[in-house]
N, C-alpha and C positions, 0 to 999 in steps of 0.2 A: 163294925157297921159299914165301913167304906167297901169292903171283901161281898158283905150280903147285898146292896146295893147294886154294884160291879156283877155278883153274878144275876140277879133279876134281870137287870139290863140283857147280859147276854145270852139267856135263856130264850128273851122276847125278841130279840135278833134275830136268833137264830130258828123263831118258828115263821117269823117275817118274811127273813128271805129270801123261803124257795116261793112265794104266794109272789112276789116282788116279781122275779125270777123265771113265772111263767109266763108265756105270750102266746098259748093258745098253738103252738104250731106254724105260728105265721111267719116267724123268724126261721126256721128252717126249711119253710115253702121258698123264702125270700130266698133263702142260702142255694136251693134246688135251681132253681131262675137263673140265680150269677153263674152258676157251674154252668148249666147245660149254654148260656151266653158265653163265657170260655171257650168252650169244646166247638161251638159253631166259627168262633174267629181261628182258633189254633187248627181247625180244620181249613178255614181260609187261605192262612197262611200256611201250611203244609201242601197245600194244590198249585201254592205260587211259588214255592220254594221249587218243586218238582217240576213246573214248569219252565224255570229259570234255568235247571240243571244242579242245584244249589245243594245237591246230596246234604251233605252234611247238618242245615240247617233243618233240614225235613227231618232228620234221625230224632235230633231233639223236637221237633215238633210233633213227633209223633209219643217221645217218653210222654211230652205235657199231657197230649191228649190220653193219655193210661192211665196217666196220675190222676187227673183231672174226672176222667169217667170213673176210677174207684172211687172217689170221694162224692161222687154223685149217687153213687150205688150205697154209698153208706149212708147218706142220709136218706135215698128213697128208703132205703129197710128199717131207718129207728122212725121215720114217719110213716110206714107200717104199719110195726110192733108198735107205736103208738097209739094206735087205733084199735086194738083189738087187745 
């Protein structure tokens, strides 16, 4: 009894959670926003590192800004293919 219970429970759980789970795209609009907000400072700071002479600091301020615009590009294209 306690096994057939247990599994109803997680049967309804688990048709629950992705409804729970969705937020319409908004959450990865919001995600697009923080990114492209990054990439405009780590640009900031890459223009002043370069201006200082500060080689080094710019190297890595430029991996950020890579890293940073792939991750921007991945979620422009799953909020794409989400749309279509």
């Amino acid at each position: 009894m306690k096994r057939a219970i247990a599994g109803i429970l997680l049967l309804v759980g688990m048709g629950v959670a992705p409804a729970l789970a969705w937020d319409g795209n908004g959450g990865l609009r919001r995600d697009i926003r923080h990114d492209q907000a990054k990439i405009a400072y780590d640009r900031h700071e890459l223009r002043r590192d370069l201006y200082h002479g500060n080689y080094a600091a710019a190297r890595g301020e430029r991996r950020e800004i890579r890293r940073e615009s792939r991750d921007l590009n991945r979620d422009r294209r799953e909020l794409y293919w989400d749309r279509h």
